[in-house]
N, C-alpha and C positions, 0 to 999 in steps of 0.2 A: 535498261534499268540501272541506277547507280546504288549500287553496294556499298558504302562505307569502309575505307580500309581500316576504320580504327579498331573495326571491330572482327569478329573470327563466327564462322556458320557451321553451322551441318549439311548433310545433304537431306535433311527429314524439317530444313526447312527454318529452322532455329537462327538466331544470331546469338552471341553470346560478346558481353563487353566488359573485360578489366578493371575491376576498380582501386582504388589507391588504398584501401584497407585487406585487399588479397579476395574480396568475393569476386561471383563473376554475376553479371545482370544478363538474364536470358532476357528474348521478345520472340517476335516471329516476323519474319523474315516481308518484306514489302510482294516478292512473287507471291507467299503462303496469301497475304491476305487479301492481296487482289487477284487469286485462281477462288478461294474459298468464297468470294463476296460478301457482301453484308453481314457483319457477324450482330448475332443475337444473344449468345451467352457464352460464357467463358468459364471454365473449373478451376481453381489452383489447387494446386499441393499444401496440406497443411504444415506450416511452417515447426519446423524439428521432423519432420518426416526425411529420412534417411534413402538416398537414392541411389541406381547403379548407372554405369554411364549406359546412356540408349533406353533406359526405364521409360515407361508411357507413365506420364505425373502429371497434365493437365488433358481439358478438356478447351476445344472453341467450337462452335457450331453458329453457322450460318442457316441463312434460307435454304443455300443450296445443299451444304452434308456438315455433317459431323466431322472432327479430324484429332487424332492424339495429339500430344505434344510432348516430345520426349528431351528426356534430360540430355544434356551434349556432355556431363562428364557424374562422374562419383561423386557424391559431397552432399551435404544437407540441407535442405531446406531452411534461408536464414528469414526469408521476408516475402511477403506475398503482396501485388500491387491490387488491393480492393478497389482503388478509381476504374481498373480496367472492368471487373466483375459488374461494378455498377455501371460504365458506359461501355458496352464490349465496342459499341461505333466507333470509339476514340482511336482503336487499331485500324480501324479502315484511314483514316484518317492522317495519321502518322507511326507506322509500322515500326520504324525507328527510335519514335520519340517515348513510347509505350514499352514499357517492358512489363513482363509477365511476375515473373520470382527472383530473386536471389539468392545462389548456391555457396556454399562455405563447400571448396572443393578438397575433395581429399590431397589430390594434388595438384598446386598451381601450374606445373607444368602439361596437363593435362590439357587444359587449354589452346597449349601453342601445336596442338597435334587437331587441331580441328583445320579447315577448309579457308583460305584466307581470300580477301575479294574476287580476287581475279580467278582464283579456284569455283568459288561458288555462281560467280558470272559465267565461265565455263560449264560449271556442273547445270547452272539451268537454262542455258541457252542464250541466257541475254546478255 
């Protein structure tokens, strides 16, 4: 499976990607959505909803289960992706290209403490 090094993961499955204004752009991870299959709906965080790093703040559900999705760091709720709500298939599709919310982090270094490719290649076997 190829991981992206531009971006940083969790082990709960998360990517999370840098942006040049200081947020960070969550999605789920390419293993998350081709272990979970088919996904049929999606929850997001309402945006200004205030989060702690490892918080359960969405929801995806496939055919096969239901699964949280937790926050990779502390910070706020700045933007929610509704294209995904409305096609949740799009994540099947391109796991990478889809992102979920975006976090105004409490702190931007917060980030650099998450799981970096080759980690998370490790952490999930591929």
């Amino acid at each position: 499976m190829n991981n992206p090094d531009d971006l940083r993961y969790t082990e709960s499955h998360e990517w999370v990607r840098k942006e040049a204004d200081g947020t960070l752009t969550v999605g789920i991870t390419d293993h998350a959505q081709e272990a979970l299959g088919d996904l049929v709906f999606i929850e997001l965080p309402a945006i200004g909803r205030k989060l702690g790093a490892g918080e359960a703040c969405a929801v995806v559900e496939s055919v096969k289960a239901a699964s949280d999705i937790y926050s990779p760091v502390a910070g706020e709720v700045v933007a929610a992706n509704d294209a995904v709500v409305a096609a949740p298939e799009s994540v099947n599709t391109d796991a990478w290209g889809q992102w979920l919310f975006k976090l105004e982090p409490v702190s931007a270094a917060d980030a650099d403490k998450l799981l970096d490719a080759a980690g998370y290649t490790a952490a999930t076997g591929g």
